[in-house]
N, C-alpha and C positions, 0 to 999 in steps of 0.2 A: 537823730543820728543813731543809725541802729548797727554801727560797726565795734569790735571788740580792740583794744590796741593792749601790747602788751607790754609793762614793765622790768626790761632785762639788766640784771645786775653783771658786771664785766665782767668780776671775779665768780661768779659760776658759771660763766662762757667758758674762761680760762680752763679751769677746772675740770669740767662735764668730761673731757677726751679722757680725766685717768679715774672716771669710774663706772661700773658694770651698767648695763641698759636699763635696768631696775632702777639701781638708784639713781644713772640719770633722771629716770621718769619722776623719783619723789624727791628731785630737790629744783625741778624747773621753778621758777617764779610764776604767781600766782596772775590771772589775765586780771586788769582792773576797767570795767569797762567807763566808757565815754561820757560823760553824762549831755542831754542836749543843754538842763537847766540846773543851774543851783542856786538857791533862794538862802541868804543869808541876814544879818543886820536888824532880827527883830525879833518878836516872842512868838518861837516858832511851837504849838501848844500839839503834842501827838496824842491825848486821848488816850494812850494804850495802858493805864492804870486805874486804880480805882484811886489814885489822888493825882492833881495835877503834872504832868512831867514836859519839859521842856528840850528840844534840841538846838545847838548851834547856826544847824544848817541842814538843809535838805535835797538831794541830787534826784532830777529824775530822768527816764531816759525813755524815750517812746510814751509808751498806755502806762508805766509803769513806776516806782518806785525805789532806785536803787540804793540809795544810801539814805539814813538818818544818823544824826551824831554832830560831832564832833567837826567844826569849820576847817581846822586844816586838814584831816581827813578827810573830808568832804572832796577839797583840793585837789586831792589825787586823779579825781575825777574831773577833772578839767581837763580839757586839750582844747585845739585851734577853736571849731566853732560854739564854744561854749558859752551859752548865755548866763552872764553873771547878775544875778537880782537883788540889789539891797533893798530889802524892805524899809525901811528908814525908819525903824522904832514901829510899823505894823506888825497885824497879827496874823499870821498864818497858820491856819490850821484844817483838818479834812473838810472836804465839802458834806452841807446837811445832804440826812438820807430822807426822805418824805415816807411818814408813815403811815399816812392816808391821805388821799383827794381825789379828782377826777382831770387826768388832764382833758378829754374829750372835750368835758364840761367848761372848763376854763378856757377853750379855744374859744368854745361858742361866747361865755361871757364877754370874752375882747373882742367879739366882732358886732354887741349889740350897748345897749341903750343901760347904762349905770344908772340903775334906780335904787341904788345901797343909799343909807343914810350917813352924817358927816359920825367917822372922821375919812372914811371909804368914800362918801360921794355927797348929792345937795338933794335926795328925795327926804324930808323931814316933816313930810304933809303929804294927803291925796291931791293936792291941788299941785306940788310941784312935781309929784311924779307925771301927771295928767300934760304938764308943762315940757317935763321933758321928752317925753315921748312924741309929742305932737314936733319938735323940735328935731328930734332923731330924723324925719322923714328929707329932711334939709341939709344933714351934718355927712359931712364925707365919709364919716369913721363907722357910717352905720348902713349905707345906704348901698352897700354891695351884699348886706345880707339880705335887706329889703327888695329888691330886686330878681336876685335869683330864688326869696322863697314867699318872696308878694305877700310875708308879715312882718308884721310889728314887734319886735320881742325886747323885752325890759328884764334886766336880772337884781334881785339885792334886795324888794321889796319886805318890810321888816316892822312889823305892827307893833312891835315890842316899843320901836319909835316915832309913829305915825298918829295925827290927832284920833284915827278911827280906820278902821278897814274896808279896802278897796272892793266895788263890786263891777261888774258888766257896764251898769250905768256911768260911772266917771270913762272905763276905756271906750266907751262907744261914744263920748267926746271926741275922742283920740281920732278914732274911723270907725264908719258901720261900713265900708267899704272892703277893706283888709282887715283879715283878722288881728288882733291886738292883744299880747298875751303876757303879761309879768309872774316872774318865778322867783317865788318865795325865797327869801336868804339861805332859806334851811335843803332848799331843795326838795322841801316835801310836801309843798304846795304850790298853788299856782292860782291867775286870777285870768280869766280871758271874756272878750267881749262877746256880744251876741254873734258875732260873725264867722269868732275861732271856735264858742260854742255850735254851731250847725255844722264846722268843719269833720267835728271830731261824732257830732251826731248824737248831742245830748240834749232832751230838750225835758218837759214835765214828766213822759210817758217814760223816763230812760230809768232801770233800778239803779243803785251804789253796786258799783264792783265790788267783787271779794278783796275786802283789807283796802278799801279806799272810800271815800263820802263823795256826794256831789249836795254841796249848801244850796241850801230853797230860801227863796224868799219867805217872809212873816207870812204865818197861814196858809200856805201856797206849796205847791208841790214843783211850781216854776225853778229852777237854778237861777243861782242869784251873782254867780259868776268861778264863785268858788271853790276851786276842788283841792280833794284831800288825797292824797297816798297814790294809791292805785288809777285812781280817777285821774290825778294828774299825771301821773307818768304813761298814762294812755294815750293822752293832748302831746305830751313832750316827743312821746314814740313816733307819734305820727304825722307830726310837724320838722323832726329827724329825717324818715324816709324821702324828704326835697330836697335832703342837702347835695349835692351833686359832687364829682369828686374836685373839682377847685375848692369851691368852698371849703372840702375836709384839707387840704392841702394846708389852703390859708390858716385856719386855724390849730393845727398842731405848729405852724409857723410863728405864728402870736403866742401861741402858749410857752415856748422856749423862752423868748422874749420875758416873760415873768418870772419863769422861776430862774432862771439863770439871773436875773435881775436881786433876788433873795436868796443867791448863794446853794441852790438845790444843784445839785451832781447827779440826783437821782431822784426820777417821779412818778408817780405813781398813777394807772389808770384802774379807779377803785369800784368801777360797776361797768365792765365791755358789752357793750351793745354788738352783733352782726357789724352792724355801719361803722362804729366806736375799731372794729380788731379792722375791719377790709382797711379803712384809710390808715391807722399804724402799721400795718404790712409793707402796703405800697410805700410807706413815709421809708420804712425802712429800706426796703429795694431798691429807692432813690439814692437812699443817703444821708436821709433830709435830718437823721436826728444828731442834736450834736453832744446831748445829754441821755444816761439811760433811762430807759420808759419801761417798766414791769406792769402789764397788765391783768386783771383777775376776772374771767368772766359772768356776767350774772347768771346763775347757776338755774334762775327760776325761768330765763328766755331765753339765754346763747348759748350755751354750752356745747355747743354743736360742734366748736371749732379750738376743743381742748385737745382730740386729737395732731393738733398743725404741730409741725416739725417744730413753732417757735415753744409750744408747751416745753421748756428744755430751763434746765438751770442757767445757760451759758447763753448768754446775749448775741442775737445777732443785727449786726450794723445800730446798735443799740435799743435793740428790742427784743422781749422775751416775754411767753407768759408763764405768771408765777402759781396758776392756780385759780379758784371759783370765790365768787361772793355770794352771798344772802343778807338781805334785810328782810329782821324778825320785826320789826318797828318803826317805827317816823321820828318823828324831831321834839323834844320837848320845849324847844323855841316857841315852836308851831303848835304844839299840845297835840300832837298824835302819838308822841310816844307811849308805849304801854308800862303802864304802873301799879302796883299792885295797892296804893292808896290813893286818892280822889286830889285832883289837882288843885290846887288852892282855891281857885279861879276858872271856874268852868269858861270853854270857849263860848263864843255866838252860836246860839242853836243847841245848845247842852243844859243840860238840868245838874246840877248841885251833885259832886256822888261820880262824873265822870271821870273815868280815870284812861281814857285812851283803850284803842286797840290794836291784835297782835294784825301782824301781817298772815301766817300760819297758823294750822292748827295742832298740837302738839304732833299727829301723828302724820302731819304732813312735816312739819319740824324736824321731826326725829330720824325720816324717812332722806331727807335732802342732808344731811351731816352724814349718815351710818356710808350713802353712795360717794360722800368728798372721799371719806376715810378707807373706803371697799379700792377706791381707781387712786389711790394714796396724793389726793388731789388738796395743798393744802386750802384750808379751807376762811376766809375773814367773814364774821358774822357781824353786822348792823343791828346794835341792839341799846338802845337809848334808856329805856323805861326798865326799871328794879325786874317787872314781870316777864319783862322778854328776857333780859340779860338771863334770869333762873332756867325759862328756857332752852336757852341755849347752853346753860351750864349742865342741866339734866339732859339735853338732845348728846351733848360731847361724851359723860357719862357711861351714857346707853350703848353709845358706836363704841366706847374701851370697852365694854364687857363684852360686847359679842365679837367682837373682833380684835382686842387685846390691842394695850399701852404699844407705842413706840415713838419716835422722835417727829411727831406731825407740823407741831406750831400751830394749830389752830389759833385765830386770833378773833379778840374781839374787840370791835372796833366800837369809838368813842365810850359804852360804859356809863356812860351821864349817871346817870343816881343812881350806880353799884353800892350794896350795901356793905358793913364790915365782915358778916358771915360769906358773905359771895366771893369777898378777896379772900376770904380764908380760904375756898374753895378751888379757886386759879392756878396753884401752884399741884396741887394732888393732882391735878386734872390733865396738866401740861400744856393749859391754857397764855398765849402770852395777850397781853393787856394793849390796846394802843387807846390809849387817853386823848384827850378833846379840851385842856384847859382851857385854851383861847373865850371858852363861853364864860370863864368869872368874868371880864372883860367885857365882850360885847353885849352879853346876855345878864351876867351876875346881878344886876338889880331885875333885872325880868323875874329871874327865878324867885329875888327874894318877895317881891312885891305881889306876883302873879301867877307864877307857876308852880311852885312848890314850897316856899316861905320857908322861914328859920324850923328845925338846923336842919330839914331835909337839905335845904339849898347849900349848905358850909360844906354838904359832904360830895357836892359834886365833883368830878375828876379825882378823885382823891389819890394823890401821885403819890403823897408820903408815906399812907396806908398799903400802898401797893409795895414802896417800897423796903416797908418794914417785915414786910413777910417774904422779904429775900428776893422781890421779883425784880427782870429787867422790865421797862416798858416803853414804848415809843410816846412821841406827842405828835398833833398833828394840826393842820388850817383846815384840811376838807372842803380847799377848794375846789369851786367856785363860792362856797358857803360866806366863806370869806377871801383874801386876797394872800397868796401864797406868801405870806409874810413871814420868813424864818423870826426874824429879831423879835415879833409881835407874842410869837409863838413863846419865845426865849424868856419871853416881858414877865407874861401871864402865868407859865411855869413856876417863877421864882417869885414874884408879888402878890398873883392872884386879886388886881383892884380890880375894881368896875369901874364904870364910865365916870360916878359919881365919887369916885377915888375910896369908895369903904372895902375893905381887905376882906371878902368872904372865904372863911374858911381859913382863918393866919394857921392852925396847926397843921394846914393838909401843905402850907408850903416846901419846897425844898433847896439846895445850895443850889448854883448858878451852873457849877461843874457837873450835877447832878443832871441837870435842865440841860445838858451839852450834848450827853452822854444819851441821853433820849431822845435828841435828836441827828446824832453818829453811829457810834457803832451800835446801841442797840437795835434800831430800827434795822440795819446790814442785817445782825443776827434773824430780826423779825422775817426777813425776805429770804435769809437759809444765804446770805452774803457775807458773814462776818470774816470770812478768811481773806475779801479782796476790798471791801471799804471800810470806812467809819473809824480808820486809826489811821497815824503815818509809822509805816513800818516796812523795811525793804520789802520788795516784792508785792507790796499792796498796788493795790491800782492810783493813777498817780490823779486825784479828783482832790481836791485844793481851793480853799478858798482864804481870802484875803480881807482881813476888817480891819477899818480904820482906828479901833482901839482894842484891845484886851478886855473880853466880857467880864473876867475874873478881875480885873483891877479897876472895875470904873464901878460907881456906886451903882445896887441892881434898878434901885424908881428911874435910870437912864440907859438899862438894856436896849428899849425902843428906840432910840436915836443912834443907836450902830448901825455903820453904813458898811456892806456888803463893795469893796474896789476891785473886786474882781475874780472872778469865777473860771476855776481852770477844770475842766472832764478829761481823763482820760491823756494827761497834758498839754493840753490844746487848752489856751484862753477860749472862753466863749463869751465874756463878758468881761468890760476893764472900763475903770472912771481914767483910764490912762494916768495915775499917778507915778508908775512904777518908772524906776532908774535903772536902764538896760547899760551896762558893760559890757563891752566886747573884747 
């Protein structure tokens, strides 16, 4: 309802004829406009403090946000078709802002073969991954990827829980006929068979790309299936180039599907491929998005198309891009990330003393930040390992001095083993943080066991540290890495267990409201949005979400069992367990 109706009091009707045109004009009655919706009857939570604050009721009217407060005031805003909403003792509050992942990526994960381990999926062995791939080529849910790109593709695959690591030999089980290709949880690997290997044209004679490996068999200079970084997103680029534009269709169609399912308003595409911006375009100039989608391009391959009218703060048909990315690093899941001391646990094919390596070279690093900062492009850096992260802290550094401070946001994404002197560093810098908790959880005993062991591993993510030194910071899933699970997200933030329920890092914890707040309005702020999401506040944009209990009032070991009933963007339900009680 986007009409204005105005509230006339009779005695200044009466009135108005005995005075001057002046002061008729400043004693007219004030327009109160229409609301379509007013959401009442529950704990309605606005975020707009730094300690909890709650409103009666919430009016909104279009894309938009017209009233917070007070239920009979609220009121005023009612007329004919106004939809009345009692939450019934639910919680309403802003929809999560996503402060990293790849929706691209997560099209494609829903359109292929769940090799993620429980509690995500049943790959818990190479034997059952081997099992469900071979199964994929049968299952309806898979077999329209298969088809149009005549492979095999498995995502989730995750050694941290598997008897041993997958090579060519179990996927050429699968098919030596189609290529057969599984990608690492971390996204920063991948395993593919001898079939997807001649696809991509790697055989004994092939060298490692710059900033990526290609694993050899024992003694052998043969590929054993496994590629690392570079190498693998060589196989993933070029196995992209078949997607046709249905298939992109379909999957930005799937991907809404998720995150609106986990209460996102707003998602994020965290590395734009060419292919990745052409099908978000089109999605746009359909229509098709029902959530906003900020894109960042990868700054090292696309960047080609930072000039498009959508590079714009202001979204259009719900899309925009926000800016470039760079990965200085790989995964420390995976152990490619770079660290400036020796991993606990050398990988397969490593001697004792390895400590990963950079993507870049310092003065190719230094060189790709000083051009974000020159085209005032902001800029998200990928930087997992202590040694990149300093990189990218000395690359940001270098662009201030020769081109001087100003309000950029560069951010750095995940952070994994930031040290305490590095977060001292983040705030002089004007650096903002977007952390990666989720991995005390699904990784937390990896690290302590395997990757990095006590206390390097306590100080992973370290949200409290960050927040001690005054910073705001986002959290994030990164997915596809894992599955865009706000509440998962919520869990980890504020418990920090692992799988095996041991609390890594109890002092890096933070409050629940704390864990809200990184994933609402700071993230807004992180994206240069704070003035139109991440709080409910008149005139904010009207992105709403709906849980079945109050995060702040339920014990936190039961964050993860909050259910997302319904996701509003922009006012528009886009997601509903239909519980809600409609008045008219």
């Amino acid at each position: 309802m986007k009409h204005h109706l105005a509230i006339a009091c009779s005695l200044l009707a009466l009135t108005a004829c005995d005075k001057t045109p002046e002061q008729t004009t400043k004693t007219l009655p004030l327009q109160v406009s229409a609301a379509d919706t007013i959401y009442f009857g529950g704990d309605i939570l606005t975020m707009t403090g730094d300690k909890p604050e709650y409103a009666q009721a919430i009016a909104t009217q279009g894309e938009k946000i017209i009233f917070v407060g007070d239920k009979n005031k609220a009121l005023e805003h009612k007329f004919g078709k106004t939809k009345m909403i009692d939450l019934q003792g639910k919680t309403l509050m802003p929809g999560f802002v996503d402060g990293h992942s790849h929706v691209y990526g997560v099209g494609l994960q829903a359109l292929v073969a769940n090799v993620l381990p429980s509690p995500d999926g049943d790959a818990n062995s190479v034997e059952q991954i081997v099992n469900i791939l071979t199964a994929a080529q049968n299952n309806p849910d898979y077999t329209t990827f298969i088809k149009k790109t005549g492979a095999i593709l498995g995502f989730g695959y995750d050694d941290a829980e598997l008897d041993r690591y997958p090579t060519k030999m179990d996927l050429d089980r699968v098919s030596t006929e189609k290529p057969v290709i599984i990608i690492h949880t971390s996204g920063h690997l991948s395993v593919a068979n001898s079939k997807a290997l001649a696809m991509a044209g790697i055989d004994e004679n092939t060298d490692n790309p710059d900033g990526g490996l290609i694993r050899r068999m024992a003694n052998s200079q043969e590929p054993n299936g496994v590629l690392e970084e570079n190498a693998h997103f060589g196989l993933l680029f070029k196995l992209m180039q078949s997607f046709d534009p249905d298939l992109q269709d379909l999957m930005l169609q799937e991907v809404q599907k998720l995150y609106t399912k986990y209460g996102y308003t707003t998602a994020q595409e965290g590395r734009a491929t060419q292919e990745a911006y052409d099908s978000m375009v089109r999605a746009s100039k359909a229509d098709k998005f029902v959530i906003d989608v900020v894109a960042y391009a990868d700054m090292a391959t696309s960047s080609s198309f930072m000039d498009s009218p959508y590079n714009s703060k202001n979204y259009t048909n719900h899309f925009r891009i926000g800016g470039v990315k760079l990965n200085f690093d790989g995964s420390p899941q995976g152990k490619t990330a770079w660290l400036s001391h020796p991993y606990l646990k050398a990988p397969e094919g490593q001697e004792q003393g390895y400590a990963g390596y950079p993507t870049f070279n310092d003065e190719q690093a230094y060189q790709y930040i000083e051009t974000a900062f020159a085209n005032d492009w902001q800029v998200m850096t990928h930087a997992n390992g202590d040694a990149a992260i300093e990189q990218f802290l000395n690359a940001v550094e270098n662009a201030n001095n020769k081109l001087g401070k100003k309000d950029r946001r560069p951010v750095l994404i995940h952070g994994q083993t930031i040290r305490q002197d590095q977060v001292n560093r983040l705030k002089e810098l004007g650096i903002f943080p977007s952390l990666f908790p989720m991995h005390t959880f699904y990784w937390g005993d990896w690290h302590v066991n395997s990757v990095l062991g006590h206390p390097r591993a306590d100080f992973i993510s370290p949200t409290h540290a960050v927040r001690k030194q005054g910073l705001m910071f986002s959290t994030h899933h990164d997915a596809p890495v894992a599955l865009p699970n706000a509440l998962r997200v919520l869990d980890a933030t504020v418990n920090r267990t692992t799988r095996t329920d041991q609390v890594l890092g109890p002092d890096q914890r933070v409050s629940v409201y704390t864990a809200l707040q990184a994933m609402t309005i700071w993230p807004a702020y992180q994206h240069f949005e704070e003035s139109s999401k991440g709080q409910l506040k008149q005139g904010m944009q009207a992105d709403l979400i709906i849980l079945d209990n109050n995060p702040l009032k339920i014990k936190p070991t039961e964050l993860h069992n909050l259910q997302v009933l319904e996701t509003i963007s922009r006012g528009e339900t886009v997601y509903s367990k239909n519980y809600t009680n409609s008045l008219n």
